[in-house]
KEMINU-458520 format. One record per residue: residue number from 1; x, y, z of N, C-alpha, C, CB in turn. Coordinates in pm, whole numbers, plus 50000, padded with zeros to 5 digits. Glycine has a CB too. Layout:
! KEMINU-458520
NODE  seq    n_u    n_v    n_w   ca_u   ca_v   ca_w    c_u    c_v    c_w   cb_u   cb_v   cb_w
NODE  NUM      X      Y      Z      X      Y      Z      X      Y      Z      X      Y      Z
...
END
This chain:
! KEMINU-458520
NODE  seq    n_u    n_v    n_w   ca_u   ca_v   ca_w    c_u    c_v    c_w   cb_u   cb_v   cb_w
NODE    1  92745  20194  59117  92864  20180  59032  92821  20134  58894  92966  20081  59095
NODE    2  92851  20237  58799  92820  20179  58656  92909  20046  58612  92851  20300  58543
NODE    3  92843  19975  58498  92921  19820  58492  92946  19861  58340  92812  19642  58531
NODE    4  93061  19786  58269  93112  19804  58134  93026  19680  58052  93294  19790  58128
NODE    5  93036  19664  57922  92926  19580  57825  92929  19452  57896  92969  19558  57649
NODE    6  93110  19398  57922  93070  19291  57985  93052  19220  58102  93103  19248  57952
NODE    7  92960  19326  58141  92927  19318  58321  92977  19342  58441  92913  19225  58361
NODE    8  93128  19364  58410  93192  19419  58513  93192  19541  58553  93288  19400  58504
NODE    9  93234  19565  58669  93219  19742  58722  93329  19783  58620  93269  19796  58923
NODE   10  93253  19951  58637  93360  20038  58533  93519  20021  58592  93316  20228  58533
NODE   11  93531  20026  58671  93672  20051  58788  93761  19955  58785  93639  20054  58948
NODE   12  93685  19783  58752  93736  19703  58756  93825  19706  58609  93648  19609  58797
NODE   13  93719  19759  58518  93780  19731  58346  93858  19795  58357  93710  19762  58208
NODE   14  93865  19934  58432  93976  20049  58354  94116  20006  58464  93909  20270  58372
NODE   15  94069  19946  58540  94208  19904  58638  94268  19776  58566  94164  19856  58821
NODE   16  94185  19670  58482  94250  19606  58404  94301  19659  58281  94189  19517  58388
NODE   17  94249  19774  58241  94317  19833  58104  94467  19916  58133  94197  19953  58028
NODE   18  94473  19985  58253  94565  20012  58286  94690  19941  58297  94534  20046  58355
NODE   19  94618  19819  58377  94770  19738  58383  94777  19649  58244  94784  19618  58538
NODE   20  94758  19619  58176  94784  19608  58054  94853  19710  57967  94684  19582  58011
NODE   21  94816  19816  57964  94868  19925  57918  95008  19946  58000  94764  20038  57931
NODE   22  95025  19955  58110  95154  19928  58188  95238  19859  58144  95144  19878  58295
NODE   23  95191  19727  58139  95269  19584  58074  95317  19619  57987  95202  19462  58027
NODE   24  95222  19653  57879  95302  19661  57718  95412  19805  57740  95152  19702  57554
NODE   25  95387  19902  57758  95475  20012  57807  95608  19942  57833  95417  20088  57943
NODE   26  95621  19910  57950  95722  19872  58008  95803  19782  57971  95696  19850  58095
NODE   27  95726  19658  57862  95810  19555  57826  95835  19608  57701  95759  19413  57832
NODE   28  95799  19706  57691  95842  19726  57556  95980  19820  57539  95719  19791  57482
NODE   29  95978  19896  57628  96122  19987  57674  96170  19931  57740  96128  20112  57736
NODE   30  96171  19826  57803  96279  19741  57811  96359  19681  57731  96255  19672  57858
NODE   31  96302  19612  57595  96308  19551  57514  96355  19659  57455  96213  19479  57478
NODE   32  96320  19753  57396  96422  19855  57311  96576  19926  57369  96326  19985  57280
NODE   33  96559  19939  57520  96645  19985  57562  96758  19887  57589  96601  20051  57651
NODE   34  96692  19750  57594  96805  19614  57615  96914  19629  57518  96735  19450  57583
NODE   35  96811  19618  57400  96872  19599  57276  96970  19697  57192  96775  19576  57207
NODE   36  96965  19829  57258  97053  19906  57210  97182  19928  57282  96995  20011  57191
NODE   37  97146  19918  57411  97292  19857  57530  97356  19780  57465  97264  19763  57676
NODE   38  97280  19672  57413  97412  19569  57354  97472  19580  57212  97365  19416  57352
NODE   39  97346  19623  57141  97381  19628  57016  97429  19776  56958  97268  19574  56947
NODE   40  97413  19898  56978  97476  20024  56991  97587  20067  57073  97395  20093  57020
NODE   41  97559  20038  57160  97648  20068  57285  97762  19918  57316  97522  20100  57436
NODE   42  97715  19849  57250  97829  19718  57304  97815  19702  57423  97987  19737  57292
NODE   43  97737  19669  57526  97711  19651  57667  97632  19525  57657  97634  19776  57743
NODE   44  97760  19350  57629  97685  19295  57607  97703  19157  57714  97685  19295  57472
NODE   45  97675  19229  57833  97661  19138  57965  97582  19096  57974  97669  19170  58073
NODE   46  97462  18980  57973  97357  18916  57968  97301  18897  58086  97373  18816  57911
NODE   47  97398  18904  58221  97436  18817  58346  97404  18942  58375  97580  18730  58392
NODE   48  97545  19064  58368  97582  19197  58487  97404  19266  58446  97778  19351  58423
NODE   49  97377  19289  58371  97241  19347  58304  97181  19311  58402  97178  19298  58165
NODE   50  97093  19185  58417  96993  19180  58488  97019  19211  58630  96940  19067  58469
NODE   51  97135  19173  58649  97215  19159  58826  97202  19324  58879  97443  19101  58822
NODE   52  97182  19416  58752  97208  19582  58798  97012  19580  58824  97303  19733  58621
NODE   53  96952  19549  58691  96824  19525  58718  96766  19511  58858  96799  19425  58656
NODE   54  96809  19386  58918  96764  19334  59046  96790  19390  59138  96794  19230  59075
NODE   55  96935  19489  59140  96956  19524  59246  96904  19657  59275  97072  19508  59265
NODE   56  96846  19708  59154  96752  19807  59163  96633  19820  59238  96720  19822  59066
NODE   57  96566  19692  59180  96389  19614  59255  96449  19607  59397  96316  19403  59187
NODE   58  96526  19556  59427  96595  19494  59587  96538  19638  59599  96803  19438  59633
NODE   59  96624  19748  59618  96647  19888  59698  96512  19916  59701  96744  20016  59627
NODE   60  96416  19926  59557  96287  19985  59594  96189  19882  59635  96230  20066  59482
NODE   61  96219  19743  59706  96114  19691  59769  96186  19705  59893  96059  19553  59724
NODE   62  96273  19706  59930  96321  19770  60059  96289  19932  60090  96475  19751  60059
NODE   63  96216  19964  60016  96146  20114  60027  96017  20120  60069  96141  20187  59902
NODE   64  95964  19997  60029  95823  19984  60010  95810  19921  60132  95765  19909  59883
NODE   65  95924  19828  60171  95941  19743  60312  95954  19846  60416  96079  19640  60319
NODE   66  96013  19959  60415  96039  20015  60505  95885  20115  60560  96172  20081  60462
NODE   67  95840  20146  60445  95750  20254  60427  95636  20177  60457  95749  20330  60288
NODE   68  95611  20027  60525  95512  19990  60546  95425  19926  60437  95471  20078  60598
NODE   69  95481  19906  60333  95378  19860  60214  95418  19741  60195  95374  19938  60074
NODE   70  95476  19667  60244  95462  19539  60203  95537  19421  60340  95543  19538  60040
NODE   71  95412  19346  60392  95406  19309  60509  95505  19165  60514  95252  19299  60548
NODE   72  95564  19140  60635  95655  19067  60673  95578  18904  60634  95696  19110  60836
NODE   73  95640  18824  60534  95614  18670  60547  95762  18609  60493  95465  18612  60441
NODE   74  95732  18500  60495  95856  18374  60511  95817  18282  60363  95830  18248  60695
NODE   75  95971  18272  60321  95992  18174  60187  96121  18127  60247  96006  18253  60011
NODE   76  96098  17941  60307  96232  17875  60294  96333  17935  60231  96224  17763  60235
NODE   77  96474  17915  60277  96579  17892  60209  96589  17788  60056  96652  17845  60316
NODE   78  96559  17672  60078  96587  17592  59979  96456  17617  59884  96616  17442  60031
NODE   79  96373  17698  59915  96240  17739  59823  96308  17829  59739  96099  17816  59902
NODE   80  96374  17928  59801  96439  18026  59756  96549  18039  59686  96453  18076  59826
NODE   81  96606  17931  59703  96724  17897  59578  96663  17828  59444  96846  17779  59638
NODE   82  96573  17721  59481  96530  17636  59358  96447  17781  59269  96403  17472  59413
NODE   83  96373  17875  59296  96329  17993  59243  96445  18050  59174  96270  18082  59345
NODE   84  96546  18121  59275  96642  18210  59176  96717  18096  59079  96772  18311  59275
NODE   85  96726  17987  59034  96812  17889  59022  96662  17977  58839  96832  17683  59157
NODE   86  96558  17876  58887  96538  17890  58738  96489  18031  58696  96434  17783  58687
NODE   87  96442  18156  58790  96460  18293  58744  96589  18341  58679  96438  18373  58851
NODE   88  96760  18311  58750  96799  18364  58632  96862  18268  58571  96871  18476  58640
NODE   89  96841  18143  58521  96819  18104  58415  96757  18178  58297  96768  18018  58442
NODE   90  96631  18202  58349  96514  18268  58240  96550  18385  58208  96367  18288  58290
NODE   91  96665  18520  58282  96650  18638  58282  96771  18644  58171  96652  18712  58426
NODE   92  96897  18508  58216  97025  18527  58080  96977  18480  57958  97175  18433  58098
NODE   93  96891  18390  58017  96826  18330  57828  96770  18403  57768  96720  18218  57800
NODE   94  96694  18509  57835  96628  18617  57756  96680  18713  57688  96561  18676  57819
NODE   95  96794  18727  57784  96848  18857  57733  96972  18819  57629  96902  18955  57867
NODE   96  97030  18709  57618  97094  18622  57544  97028  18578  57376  97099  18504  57641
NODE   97  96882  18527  57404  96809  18558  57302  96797  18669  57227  96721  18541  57330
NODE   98  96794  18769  57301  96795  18903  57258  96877  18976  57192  96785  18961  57332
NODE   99  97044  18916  57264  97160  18987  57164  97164  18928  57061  97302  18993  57204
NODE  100  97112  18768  57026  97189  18648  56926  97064  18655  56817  97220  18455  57012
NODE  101  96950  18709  56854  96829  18712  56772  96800  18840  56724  96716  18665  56841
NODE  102  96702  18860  56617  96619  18980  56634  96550  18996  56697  96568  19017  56569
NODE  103  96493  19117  56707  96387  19153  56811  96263  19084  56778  96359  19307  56820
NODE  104  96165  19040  56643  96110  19034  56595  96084  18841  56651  96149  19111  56477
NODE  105  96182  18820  56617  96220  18632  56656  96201  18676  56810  96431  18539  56606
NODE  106  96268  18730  56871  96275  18722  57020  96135  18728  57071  96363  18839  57083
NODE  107  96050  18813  57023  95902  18829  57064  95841  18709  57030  95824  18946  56995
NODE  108  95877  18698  56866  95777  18578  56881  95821  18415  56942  95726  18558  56731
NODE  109  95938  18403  56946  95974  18319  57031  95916  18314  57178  96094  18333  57028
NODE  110  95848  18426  57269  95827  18411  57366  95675  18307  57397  95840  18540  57406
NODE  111  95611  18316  57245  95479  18316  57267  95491  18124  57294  95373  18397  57120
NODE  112  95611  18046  57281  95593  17926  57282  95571  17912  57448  95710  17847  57207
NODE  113  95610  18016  57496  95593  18027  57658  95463  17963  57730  95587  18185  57695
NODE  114  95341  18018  57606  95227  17979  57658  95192  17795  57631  95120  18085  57588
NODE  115  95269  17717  57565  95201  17607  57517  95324  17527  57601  95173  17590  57333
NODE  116  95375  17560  57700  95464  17541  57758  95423  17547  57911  95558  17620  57709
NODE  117  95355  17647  57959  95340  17682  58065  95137  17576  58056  95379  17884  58080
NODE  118  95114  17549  58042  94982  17486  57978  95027  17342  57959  94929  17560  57824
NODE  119  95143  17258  57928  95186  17137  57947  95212  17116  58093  95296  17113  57865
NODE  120  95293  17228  58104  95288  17229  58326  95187  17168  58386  95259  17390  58416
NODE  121  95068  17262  58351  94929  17274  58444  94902  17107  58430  94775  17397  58369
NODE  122  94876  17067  58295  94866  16940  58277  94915  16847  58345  94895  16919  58188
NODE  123  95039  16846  58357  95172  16725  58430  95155  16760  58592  95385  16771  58369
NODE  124  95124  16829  58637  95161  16869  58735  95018  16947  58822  95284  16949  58693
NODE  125  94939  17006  58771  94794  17075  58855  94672  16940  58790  94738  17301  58775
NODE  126  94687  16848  58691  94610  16816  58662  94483  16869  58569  94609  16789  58743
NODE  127  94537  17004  58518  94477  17055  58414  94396  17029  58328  94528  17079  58369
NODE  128  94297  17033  58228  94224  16989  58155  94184  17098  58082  94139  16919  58209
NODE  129  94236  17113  57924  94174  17265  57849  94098  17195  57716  94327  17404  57786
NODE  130  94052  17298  57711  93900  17253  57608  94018  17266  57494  93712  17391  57591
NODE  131  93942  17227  57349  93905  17203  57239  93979  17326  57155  93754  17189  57239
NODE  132  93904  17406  57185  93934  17562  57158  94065  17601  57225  93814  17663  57218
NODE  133  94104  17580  57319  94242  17604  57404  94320  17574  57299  94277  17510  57544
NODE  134  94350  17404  57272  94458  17334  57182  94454  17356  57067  94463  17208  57181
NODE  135  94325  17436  57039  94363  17441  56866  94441  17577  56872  94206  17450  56736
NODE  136  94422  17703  56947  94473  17779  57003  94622  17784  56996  94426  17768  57102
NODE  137  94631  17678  57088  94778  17657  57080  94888  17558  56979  94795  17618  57201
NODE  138  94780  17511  56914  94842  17460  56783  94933  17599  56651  94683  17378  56704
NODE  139  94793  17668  56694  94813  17786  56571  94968  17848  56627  94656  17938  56569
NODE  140  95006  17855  56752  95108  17972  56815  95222  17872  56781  95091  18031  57006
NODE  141  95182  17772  56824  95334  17653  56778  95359  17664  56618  95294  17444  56811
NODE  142  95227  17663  56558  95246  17645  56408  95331  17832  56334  95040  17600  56332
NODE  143  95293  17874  56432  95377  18042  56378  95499  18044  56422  95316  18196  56441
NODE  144  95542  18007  56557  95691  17966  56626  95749  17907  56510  95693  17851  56764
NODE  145  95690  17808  56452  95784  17731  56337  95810  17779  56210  95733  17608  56303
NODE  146  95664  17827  56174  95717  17941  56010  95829  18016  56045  95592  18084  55950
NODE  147  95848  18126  56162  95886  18237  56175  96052  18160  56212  95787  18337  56288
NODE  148  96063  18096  56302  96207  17989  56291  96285  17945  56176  96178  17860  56334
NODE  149  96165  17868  56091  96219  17868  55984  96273  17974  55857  96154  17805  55958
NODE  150  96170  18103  55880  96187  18140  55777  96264  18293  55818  96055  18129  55697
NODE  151  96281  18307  55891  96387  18443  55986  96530  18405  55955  96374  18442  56194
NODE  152  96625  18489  55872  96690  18432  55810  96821  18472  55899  96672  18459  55667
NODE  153  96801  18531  56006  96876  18594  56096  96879  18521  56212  96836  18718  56118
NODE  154  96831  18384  56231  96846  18282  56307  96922  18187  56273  96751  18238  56330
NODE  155  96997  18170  56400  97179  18123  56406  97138  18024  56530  97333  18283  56457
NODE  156  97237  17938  56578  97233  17796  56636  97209  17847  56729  97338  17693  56641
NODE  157  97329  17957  56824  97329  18033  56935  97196  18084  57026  97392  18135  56889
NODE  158  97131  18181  56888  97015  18236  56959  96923  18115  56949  96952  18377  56893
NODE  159  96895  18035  56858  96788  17952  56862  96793  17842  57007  96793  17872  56714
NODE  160  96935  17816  57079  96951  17727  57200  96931  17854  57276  97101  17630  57226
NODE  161  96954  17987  57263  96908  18072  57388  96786  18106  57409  96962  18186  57395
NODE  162  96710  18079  57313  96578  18128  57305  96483  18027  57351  96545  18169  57169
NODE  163  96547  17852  57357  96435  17718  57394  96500  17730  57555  96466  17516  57284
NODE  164  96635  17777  57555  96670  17775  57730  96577  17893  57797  96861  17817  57769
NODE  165  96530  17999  57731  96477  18098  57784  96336  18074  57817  96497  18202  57708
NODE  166  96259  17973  57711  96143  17963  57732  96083  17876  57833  96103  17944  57633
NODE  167  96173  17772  57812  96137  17646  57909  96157  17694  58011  96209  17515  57905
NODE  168  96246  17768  58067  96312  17821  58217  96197  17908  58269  96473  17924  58206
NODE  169  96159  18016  58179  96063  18089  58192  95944  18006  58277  96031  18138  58056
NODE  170  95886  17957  58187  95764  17849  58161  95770  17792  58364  95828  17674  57992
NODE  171  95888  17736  58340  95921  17695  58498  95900  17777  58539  96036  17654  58555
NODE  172  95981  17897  58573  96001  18002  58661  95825  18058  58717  96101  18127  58568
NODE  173  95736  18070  58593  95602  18109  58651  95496  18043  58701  95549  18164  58580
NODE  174  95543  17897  58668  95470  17775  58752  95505  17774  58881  95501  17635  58704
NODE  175  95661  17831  58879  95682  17787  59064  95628  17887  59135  95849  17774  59133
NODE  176  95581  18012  59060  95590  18119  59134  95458  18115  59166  95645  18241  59077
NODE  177  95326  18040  59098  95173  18048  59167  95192  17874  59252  95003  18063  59006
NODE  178  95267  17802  59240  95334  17707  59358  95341  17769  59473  95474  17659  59335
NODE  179  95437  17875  59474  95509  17941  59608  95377  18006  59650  95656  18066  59584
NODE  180  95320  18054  59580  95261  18179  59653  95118  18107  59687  95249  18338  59546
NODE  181  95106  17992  59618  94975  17924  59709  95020  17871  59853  94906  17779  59625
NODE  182  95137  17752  59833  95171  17681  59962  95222  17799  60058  95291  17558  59939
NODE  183  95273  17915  60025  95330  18008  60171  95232  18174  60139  95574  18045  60164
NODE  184  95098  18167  60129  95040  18242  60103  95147  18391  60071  94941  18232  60201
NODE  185  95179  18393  60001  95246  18506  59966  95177  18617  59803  95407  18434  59946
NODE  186  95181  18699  59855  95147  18793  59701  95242  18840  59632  95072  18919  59712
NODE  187  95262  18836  59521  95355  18840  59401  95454  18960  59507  95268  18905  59214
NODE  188  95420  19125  59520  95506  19173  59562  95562  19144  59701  95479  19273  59541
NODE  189  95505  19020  59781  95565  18963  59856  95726  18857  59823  95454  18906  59899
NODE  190  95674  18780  59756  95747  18688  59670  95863  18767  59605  95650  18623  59560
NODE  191  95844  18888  59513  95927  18994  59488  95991  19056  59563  95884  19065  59444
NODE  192  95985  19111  59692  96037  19130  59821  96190  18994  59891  95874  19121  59913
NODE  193  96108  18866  59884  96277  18754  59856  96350  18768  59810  96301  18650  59804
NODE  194  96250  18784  59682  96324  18708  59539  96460  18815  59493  96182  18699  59377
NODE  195  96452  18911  59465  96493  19013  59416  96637  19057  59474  96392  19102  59431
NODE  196  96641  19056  59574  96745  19058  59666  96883  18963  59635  96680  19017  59793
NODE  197  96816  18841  59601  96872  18715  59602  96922  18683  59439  96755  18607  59664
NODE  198  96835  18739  59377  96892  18756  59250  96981  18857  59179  96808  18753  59190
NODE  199  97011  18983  59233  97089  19072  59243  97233  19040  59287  97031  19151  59313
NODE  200  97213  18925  59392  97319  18893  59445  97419  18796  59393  97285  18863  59546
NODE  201  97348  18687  59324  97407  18618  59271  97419  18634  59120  97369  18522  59313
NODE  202  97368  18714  59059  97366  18787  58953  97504  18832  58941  97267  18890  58959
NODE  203  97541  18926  59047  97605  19035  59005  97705  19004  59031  97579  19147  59043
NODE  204  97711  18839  59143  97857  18756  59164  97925  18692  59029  97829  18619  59271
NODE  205  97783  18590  58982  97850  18502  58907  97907  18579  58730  97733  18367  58902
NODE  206  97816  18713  58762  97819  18750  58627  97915  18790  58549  97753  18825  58612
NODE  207  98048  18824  58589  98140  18855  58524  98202  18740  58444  98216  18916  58601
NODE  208  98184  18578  58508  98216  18467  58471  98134  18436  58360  98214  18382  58570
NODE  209  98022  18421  58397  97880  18346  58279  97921  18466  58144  97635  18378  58366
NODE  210  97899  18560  58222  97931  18719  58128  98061  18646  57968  98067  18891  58295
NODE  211  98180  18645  58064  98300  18569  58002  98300  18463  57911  98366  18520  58092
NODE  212  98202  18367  57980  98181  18243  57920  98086  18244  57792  98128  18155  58023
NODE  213  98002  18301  57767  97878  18353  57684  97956  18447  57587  97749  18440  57780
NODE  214  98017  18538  57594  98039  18658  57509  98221  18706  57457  97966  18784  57608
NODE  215  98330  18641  57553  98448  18648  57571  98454  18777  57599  98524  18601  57477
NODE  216  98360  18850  57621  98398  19003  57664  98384  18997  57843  98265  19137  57581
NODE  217  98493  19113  57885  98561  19098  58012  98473  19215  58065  98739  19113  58017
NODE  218  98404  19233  58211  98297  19292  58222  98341  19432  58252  98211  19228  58313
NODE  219  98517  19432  58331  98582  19546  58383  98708  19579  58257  98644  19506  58552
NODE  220  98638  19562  58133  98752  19609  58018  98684  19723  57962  98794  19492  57889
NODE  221  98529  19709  57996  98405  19804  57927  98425  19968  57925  98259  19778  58019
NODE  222  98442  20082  57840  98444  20144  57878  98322  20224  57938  98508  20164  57821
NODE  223  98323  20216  58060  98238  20309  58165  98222  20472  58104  98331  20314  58330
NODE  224  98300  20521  58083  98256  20651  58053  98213  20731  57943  98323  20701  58084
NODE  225  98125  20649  57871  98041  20687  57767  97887  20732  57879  98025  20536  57635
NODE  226  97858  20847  57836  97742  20925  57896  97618  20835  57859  97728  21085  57833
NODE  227  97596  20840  57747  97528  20726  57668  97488  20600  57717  97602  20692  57572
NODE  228  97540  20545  57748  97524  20418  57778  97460  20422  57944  97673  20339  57753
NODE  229  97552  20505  58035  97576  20520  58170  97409  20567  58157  97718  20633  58232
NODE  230  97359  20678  58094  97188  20718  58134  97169  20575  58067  97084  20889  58046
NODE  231  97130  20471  57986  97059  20407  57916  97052  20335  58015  97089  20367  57795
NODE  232  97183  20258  58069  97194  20130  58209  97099  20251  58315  97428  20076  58294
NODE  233  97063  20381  58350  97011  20439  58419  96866  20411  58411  97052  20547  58405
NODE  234  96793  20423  58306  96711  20460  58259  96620  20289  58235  96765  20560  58145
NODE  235  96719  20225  58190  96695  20097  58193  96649  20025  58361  96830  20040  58128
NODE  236  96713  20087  58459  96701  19995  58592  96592  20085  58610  96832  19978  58722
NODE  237  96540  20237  58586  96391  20252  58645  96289  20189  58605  96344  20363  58638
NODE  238  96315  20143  58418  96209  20073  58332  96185  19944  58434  96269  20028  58157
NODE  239  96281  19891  58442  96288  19715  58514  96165  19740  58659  96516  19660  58600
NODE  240  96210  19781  58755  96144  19875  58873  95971  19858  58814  96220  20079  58871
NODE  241  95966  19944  58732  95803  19939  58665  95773  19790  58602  95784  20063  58520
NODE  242  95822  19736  58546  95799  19591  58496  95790  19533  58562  95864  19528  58431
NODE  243  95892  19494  58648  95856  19400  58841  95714  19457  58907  96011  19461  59003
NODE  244  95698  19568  58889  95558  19631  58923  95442  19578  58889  95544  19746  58875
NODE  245  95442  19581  58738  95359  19551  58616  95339  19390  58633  95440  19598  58462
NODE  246  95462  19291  58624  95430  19157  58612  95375  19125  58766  95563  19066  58559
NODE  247  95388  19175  58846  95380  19184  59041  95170  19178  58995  95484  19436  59166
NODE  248  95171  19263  58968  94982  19335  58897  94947  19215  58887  94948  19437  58716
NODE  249  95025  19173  58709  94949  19062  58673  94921  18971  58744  94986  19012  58592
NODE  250  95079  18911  58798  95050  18745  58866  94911  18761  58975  95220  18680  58982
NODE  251  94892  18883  59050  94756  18897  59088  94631  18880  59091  94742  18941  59085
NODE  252  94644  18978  58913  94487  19008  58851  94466  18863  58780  94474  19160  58719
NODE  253  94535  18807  58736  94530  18682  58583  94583  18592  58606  94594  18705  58443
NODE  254  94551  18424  58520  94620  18340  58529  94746  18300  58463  94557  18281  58523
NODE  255  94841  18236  58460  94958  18250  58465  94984  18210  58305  95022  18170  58583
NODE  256  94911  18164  58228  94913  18150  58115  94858  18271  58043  94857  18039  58093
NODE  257  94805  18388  58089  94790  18469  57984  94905  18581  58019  94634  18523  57970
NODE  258  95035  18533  58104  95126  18652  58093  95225  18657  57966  95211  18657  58223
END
């Protein structure tokens, strides 16, 4: 087996270039296709959005369940709530960020994710990062703040949806290499629970949170714009590949370089 410059097998690099290349793909048509649902199309459910999302992943890991690809294990009940509790937290803040921000703020707002998820390890794994790490993460805090300050399209709204999105986040991927150490589970295991459970309560509470967030009523929408109906289409296969894609990562990498 030939090895690439930096020592690894060829197979290994191009299977990490792939899923990288996946990643960015996918989060990225998500991210464009989010944003025109709400902001073109007026489809600006924060809640029903992800709840259609999930219930998408549900059906095709129940495909994958059925078809033998992904083997039977166990996640408590009360494991399983404290998870969806701060997943969709993280999934309305995001997408909340997203209607109340630009796209531009919204990205770079995510990156506080990492100096966030890296205070975790600290408080909590006992962590210890070099020198080079913190100056690292000085520089990403120090751009979070130019770009805050100086984005002139940042309003109170998105700026509280965007610190609820990150911190929640930040949580959400600490618990998830938690879970999957203490109940040996692999990401598309964990995804196999999770997904189900978030669809569900998604798609309950969402007409309310929906209400409460936006004053728009979720069954006033008009449904029969073609437009929109492929985009929410097109959008739940993108999601499908992203649950895929982040499923890869939590695998291949540590939880701070997602």
């Amino acid at each position: 087996m030939g090895a690439a410059p930096g020592g690894r097998p060829v197979n290994k690099a191009a299977g990490d270039a792939a899923a990288w290349v996946f990643n960015i793909v996918t989060s990225v048509g998500i991210i464009m296709v989010n944003k025109a649902l709400m902001a073109t199309h007026g489809f600006g459910f924060v809640t029903i959005l992800p709840g259609i999302h999930f219930a998408t992943t549900a059906l095709a890991t129940l495909i994958l369940k059925s078809l033998g690809y992904l083997e039977p294990s166990y996640l408590p009940l009360p494991e399983l709530i404290k998870y969806v509790a701060f997943a969709n937290i993280s999934v309305v803040g995001m997408n909340a960020s997203l209607m109340w921000n630009s796209v531009g703020f919204y990205q770079i707002s995510k990156l506080s994710m990492v100096p966030v998820l890296c205070m975790l390890e600290v408080l909590f794994d006992s962590v210890r990062y070099s020198r080079g790490t913190k100056l690292s993460i000085m520089v990403v805090l120090g751009g979070v703040a130019i770009c805050t300050v100086t984005d002139v399209t940042v309003n109170t709204k998105g700026l509280i949806a965007a610190a609820v999105a990150v911190c929640s986040t930040a949580f959400q991927q600490h618990y998830i290499h938690h879970l999957q150490k203490k109940y040996s589970l692999s990401a598309f295991d964990l995804l196999g629970h999770t997904a189900p459970a978030q669809a569900a309560s998604l798609l309950l509470l969402g007409p309310f949170v929906d209400l409460w967030l936006t004053n728009n009523r979720v069954d006033t929408y008009h449904y029969n714009n073609v437009v929109t109906v492929s985009a929410v289409q097109y959008f739940s296969l993108l999601t499908i590949c992203l649950n895929i894609s982040l499923a890869l990562h939590l695998e291949l990498y540590d939880i701070s370089t997602l």
